[in-house]
C-alpha positions in Angstrom: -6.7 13.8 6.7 -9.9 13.7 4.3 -9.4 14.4 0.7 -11.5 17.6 0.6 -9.6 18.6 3.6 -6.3 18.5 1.8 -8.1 20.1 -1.3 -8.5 22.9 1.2 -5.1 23.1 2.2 -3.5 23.1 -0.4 -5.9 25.3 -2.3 -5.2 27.6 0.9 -1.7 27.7 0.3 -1.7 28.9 -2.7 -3.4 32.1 -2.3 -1.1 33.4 -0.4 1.5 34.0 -3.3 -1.6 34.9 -5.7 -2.6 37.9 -2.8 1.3 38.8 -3.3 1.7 38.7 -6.4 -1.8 40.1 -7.4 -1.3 43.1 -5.1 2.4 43.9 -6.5 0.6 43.7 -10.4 -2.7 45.9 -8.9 0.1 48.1 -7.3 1.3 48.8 -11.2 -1.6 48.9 -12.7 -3.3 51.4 -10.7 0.0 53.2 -10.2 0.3 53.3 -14.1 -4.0 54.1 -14.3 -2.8 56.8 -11.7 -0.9 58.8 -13.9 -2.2 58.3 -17.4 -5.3 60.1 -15.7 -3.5 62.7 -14.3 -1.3 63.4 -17.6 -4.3 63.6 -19.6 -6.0 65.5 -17.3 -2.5 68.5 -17.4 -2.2 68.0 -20.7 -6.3 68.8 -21.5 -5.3 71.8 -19.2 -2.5 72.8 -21.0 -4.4 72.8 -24.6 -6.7 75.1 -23.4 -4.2 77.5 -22.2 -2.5 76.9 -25.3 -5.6 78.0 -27.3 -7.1 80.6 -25.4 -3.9 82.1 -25.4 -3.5 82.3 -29.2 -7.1 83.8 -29.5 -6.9 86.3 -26.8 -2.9 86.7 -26.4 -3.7 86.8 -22.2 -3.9 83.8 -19.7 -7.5 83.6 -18.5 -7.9 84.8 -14.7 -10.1 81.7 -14.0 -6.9 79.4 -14.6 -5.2 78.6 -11.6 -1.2 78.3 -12.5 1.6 76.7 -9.8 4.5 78.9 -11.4 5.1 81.6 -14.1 8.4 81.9 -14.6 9.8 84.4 -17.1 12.3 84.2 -19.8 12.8 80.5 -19.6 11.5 78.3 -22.4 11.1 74.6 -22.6 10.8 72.9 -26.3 8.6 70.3 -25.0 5.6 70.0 -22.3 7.9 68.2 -19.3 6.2 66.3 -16.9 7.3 66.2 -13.4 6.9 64.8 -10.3 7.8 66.6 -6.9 6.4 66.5 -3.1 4.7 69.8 -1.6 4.2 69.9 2.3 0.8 70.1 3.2 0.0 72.5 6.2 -3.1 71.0 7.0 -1.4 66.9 7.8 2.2 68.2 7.9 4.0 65.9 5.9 5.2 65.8 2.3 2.0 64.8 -1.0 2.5 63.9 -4.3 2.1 65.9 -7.0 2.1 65.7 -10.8 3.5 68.9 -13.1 3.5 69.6 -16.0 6.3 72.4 -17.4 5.3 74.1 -20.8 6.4 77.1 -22.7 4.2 79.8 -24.7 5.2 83.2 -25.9 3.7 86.4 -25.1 4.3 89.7 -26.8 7.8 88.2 -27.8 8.9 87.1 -24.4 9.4 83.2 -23.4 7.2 82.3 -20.7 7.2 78.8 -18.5 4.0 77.9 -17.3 3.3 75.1 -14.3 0.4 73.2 -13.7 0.0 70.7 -11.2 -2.7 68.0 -9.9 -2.4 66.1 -6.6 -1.1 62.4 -7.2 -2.0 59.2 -5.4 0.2 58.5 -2.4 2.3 55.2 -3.1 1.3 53.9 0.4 -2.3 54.6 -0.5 -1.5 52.7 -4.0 -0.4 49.5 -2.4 -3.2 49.4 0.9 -5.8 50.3 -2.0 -4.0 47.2 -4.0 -3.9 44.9 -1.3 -7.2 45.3 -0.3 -8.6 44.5 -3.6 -7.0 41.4 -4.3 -7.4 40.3 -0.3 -11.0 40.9 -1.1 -11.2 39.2 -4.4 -8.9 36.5 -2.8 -11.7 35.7 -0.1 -14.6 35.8 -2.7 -12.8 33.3 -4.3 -11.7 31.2 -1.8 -15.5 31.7 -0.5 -17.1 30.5 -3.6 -14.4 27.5 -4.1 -15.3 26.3 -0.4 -19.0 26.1 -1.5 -18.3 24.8 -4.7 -16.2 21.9 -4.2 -17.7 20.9 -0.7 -21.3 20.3 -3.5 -19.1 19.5 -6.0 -17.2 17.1 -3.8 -20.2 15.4 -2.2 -21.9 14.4 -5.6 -18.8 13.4 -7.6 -17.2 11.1 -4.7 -20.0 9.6 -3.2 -19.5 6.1 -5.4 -15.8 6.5 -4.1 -17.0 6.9 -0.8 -19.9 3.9 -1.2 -17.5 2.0 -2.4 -14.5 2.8 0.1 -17.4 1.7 2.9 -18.0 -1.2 1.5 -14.6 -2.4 1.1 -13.9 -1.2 4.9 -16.6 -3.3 5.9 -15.7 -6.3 3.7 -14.7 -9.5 5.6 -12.9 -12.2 3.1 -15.4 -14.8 4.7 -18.2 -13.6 2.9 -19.6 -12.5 -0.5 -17.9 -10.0 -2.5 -20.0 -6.9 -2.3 -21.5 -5.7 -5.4 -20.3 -1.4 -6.3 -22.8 0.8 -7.7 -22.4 2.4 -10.9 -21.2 6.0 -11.6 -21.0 8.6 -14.3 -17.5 8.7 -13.8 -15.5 6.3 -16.2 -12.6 6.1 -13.8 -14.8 5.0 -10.3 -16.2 2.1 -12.3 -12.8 1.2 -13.5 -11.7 1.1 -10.3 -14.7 -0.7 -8.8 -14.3 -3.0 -11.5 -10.3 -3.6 -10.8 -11.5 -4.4 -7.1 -14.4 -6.5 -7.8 -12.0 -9.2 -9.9 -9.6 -8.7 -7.0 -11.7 -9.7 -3.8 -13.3 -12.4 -6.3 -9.7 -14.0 -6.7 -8.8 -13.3 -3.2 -11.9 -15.0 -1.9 -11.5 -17.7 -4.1 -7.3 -18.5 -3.1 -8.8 -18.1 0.4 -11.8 -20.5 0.0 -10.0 -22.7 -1.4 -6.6 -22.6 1.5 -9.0 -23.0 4.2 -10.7 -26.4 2.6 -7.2 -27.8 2.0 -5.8 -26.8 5.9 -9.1 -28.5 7.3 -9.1 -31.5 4.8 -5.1 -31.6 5.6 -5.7 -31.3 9.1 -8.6 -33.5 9.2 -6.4 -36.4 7.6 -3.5 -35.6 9.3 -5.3 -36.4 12.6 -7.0 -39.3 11.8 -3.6 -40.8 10.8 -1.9 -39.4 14.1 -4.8 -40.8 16.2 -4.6 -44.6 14.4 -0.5 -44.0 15.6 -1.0 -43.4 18.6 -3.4 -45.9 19.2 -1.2 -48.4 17.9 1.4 -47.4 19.8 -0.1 -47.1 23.3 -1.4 -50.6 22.3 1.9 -51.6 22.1 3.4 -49.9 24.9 0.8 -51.3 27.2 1.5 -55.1 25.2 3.8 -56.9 28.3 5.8 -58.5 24.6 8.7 -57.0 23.7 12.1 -55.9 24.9 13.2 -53.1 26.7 14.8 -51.7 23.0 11.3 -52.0 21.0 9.8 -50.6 23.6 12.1 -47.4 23.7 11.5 -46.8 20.0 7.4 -47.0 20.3 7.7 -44.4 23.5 9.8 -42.2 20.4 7.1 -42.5 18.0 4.3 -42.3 20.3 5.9 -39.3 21.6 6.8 -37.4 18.1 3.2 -38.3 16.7 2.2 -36.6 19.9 4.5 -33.3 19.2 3.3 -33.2 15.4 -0.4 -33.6 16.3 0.4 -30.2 18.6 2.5 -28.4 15.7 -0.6 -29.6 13.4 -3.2 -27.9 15.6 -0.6 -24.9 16.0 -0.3 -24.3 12.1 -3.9 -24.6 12.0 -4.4 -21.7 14.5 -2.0 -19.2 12.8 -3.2 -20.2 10.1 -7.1 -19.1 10.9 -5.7 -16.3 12.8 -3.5 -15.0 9.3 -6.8 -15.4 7.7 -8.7 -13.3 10.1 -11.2 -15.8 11.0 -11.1 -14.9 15.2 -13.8 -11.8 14.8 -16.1 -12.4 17.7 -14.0 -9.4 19.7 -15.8 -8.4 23.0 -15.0 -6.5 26.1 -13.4 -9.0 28.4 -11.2 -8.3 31.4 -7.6 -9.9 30.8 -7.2 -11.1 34.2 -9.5 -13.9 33.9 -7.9 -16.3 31.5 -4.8 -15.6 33.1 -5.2 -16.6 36.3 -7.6 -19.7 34.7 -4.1 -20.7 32.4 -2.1 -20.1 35.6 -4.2 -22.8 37.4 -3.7 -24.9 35.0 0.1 -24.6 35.2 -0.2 -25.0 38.6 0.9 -28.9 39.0 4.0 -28.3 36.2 5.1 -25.5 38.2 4.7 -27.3 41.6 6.8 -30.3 40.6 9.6 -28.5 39.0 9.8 -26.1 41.8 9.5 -23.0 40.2 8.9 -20.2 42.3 5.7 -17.8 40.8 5.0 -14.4 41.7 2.2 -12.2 40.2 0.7 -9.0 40.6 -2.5 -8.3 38.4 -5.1 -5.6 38.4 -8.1 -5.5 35.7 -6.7 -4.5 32.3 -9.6 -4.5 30.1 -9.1 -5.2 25.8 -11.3 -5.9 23.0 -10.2 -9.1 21.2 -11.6 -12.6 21.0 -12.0 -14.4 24.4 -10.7 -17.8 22.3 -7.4 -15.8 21.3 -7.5 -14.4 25.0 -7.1 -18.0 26.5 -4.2 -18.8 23.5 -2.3 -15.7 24.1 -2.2 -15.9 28.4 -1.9 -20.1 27.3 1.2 -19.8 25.3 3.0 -17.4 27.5 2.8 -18.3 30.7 3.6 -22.6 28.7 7.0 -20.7 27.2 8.1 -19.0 30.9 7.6 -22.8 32.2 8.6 -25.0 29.3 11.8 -22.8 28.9 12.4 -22.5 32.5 15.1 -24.0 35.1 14.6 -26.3 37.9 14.0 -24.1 40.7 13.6 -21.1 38.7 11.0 -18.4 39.0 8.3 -16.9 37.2 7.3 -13.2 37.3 4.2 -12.0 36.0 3.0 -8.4 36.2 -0.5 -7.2 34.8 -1.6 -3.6 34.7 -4.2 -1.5 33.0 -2.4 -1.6 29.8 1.0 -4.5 30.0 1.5 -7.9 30.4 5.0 -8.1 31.6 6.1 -12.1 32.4 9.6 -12.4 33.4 11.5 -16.1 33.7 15.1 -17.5 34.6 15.6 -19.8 31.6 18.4 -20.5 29.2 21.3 -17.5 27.8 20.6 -16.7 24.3 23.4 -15.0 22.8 21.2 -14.1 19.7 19.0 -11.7 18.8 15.5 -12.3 21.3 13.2 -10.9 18.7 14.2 -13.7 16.5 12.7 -16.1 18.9 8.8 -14.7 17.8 9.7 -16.1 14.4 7.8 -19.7 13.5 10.5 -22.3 14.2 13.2 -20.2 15.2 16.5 -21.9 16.7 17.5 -21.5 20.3 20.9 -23.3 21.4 18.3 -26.3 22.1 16.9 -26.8 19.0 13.5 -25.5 17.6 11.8 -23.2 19.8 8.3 -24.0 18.7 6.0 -21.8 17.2 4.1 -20.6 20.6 5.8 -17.3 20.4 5.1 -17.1 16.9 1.6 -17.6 17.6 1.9 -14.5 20.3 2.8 -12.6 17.6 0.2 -13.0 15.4 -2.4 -12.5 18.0 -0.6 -9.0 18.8 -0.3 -8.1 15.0 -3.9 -8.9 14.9 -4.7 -6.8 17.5 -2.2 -4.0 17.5 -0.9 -4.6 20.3 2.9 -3.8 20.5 5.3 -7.0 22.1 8.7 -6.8 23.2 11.0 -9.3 23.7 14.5 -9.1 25.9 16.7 -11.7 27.6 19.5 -10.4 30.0 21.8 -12.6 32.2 19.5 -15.5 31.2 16.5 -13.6 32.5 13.6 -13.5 30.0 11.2 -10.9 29.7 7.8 -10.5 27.8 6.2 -7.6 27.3 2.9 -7.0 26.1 1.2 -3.3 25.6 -2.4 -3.4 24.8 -2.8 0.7 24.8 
C-alpha cells in the first residue's frame, strides 16, 4: 500500500473516536448552554415579578404563571426539572421550573414558572451532527491538503525511489536531484556512496572471476593437452597410463565446476537480463535430444508429456535450467531406470528412479552438498538460482528412491 494511502487510513481511523468523543463533550456543552439560557431566562422572569410586585402589590395579568400555590413559602428561587405530556405528540417534554416565594397582603405565596427544555435525544442527534459534519470538513480539507501537500514534498523521494528501481549494478550510478528537504538529500546522499561502493566491489569481483577463470582455463587446456598427448604416446605402462586417464579426467571435471562457479556467479550478480517471451517447451525437448544417446545406452526408459508453458526469463538461462535438470535425472539415475517428465502451463515436474537419500532433499539444491556418493555437484544449485532469480518456486522430494523435481513458474 502507498504511503499517502496509509496516511489516509490511518488518518481515517482516527476520527472515529474524535466523532465520539467530540459528540459526548458537544452533548455537555450544549446540554450545559441549554440550561444556563433557560435559568437566566426564569430568573429575568422572576425579577420582574419580584419588582412589579413590590410597586403595585398585584401580579400583572399579562404574566403567564404554571402554579400558585398558597401558604407555602420557599427561602430560595429552586429550580426544577420535571416532564409534562404533551397532547399534541403524546409523550412526555422537558421542562425547566423555577419555584419562588413572594408575600402578599401578609400571606406566603409560591409562584411557578416554567420554559420548555431541550429533549436529551435532541441534545445528542444535534451533537452528533455537528461534529459528523465538522468531522467531514475536516477530513475533506485534510484529503486535498495532503494529496498537494503530498505530491510536492515527496516527489524527490519518489524521483529518487524510480531511479533506484530502475538501477542495474552494471551501469553508472544515477545522479538524485536536489530538494528543500534536508532529510531527502541525506538520504540520497547515504545511497549515492552506497551504489558507488557496491558498483565498485562488483566491478571489481567480476574482473577477478573472468581474469581467474580466464587463467584457470588456459592452465586446464595446456593439461589436458599434455595429457591426451600422453595418453595417445604408445610409451608407458599400463600404471602411468591409469594415472594420466585420472588427471586428464579431474582437469576435465574442474574445468566444468570452473565454468559452473562462473555461471552462478554472473547469475548472483544479475548479469542474465535479456528476459523475453519464450515457450518452455523448446529447450526442453532440444536438451532432451541431446540426452538422447546417454539415455539410449544406459537403458533408461523416458516418458514425457509437455504442452506450451510460456515464461519470461532469459532463453540462455532457459537452456541451463531444462540442461541441468533433465543431466541430474540421468547422471543420478539407475541402469534401466526411468525418467518422467511432465510440462504444463505453469510446472515442470521431472521424476527419476535413482539413489535413497535418507537426508533432507532440499539440502541437495545447496552448492556441493553431500549425497551417500560423494559431492552432488552444483547443477542443482545452479537450478536454484535461476528460480530465485526468477521467482519461480522449486520443490524437491525423494521417496522410495524416486526423485521428484518440481518447478512452478505461476
Amino acid at each position: 500500500m502507498k504511503l499517502i494511502k496509509q496516511t489516509y487510513k490511518y488518518t481515517s481511523l482516527w476520527i472515529i473516536p474524535i466523532i465520539v468523543i467530540g459528540s459526548l463533550f458537544s452533548y455537555f456543552i450544549i446540554e450545559f448552554i441549554a440550561y444556563e439560557e433557560v435559568d437566566e431566562f426564569l430568573t429575568y422572569e422572576m425579577e420582574r415579578l419580584v419588582k412589579y410586585h413590590k410597586e403595585y402589590n398585584d401580579l400583572p395579568d399579562f404574566h403567564k404563571l404554571e402554579k400558585v400555590i398558597e401558604d407555602v413559602k420557599y427561602d430560595s428561587p429552586v429550580f426544577k426539572d420535571t416532564l409534562i405530556l404533551e397532547p399534541g405528540d403524546n409523550e412526555m417534554v422537558p421542562y425547566r421550573q423555577l419555584w419562588f416565594s413572594i408575600n402578599h397582603n401578609g400571606r406566603d405565596f409560591t409562584l411557578v414558572l416554567q420554559h420548555l427544555l431541550l429533549g436529551r435525544d435532541d441534545i445528542a442527534r444535534g451533537a452528533f451532527l455537528i461534529i459528523s459534519g465538522l468531522a467531514l470538513l475536516v477530513v475533506f480539507f485534510t484529503f486535498l491538503s495532503v494529496t498537494r501537500v503530498t505530491g510536492k514534498i515527496w516527489n524527490p523521494f519518489y524521483d529518487t525511489l524510480h531511479k533506484i528501481t530502475r538501477f542495474k549494478i552494471s551501469e553508472p550510478v544515477p545522479r538524485f536531484s536536489s530538494s528543500d528537504i534536508d532529510e531527502f538529500n541525506a538520504l540520497n546522499s547515504t545511497l549515492n556512496v552506497l551504489l558507488k561502493k557496491t558498483t565498485e566491489d562488483y566491478r571489481h569481483n567480476k574482473e577477478f572471476n573472468e581474469n581467474a577463470s580466464h587463467e584457470l582455463q588456459t592452465h586446464l587446456a595446456v593439461i589436458k593437452a599434455n595429457a591426451e598427448a600422453l595418453l595417445s604416446s604408445p610409451k608407458g605402462n599400463a600404471e602411468e597410463l591409469e594415472s594420466v586417464r585420472k588427471i586428464y579426467s579431474a582437469a576435465t571435471q574442474l574445468s566444468q565446476v570452473q565454468k559452473s562457479l562462473l555461471l552462478l556467479s554472473k547469475i548472483n550478480n544479475r548479469e542474465f537480463s535479456n528476459n523475453v517471451n519464450l515457450n518452455f517447451e523448446e529447450p526442453l525437448r532440444n536438451v532432451l535430444g541431446l540426452f538422447e544417446e546417454t539415455i539410449d545406452i544406459r537403458e533408461i526408459e523416458l516418458t514425457h508429456s509437455t504442452e506450451p508453458c510460456n515464461v519470461f526469463m532469459d532463453a540462455g538461462l532457459a537452456e541451463v535450467l531444462a540442461n541441468n535438470l533433465v543431466k541430474n535425472a540421468v547422471k543420478h539415475n539407475i541402469q534401466k531406470g526411468f525418467i518422467s517428465i511432465k510440462l504444463t502451463a505453469d510446472m515442470l515436474e521431472i521424476e527419476n528412479s535413482g539413489t535413497p537419500h535418507a537426508g533432507n532433499p532440499e539440502l541437495l539444491l545447496l552448492r556441493f552438498s553431500k549425497g551417500e556418493n560423494g559431492n552432488s555437484g552444483i547443477g542443482l544449485a545452479i537450478v536454484k538460482e535461476i528460480c530465485d532469480l526468477y521467482n519461480f518456486k522449486i520443490q524437491y522430494e525423494i521417496k522410495n528412491a524416486i526423485h521428484k523435481i518440481t518447478i512452478f513458474f505461476g
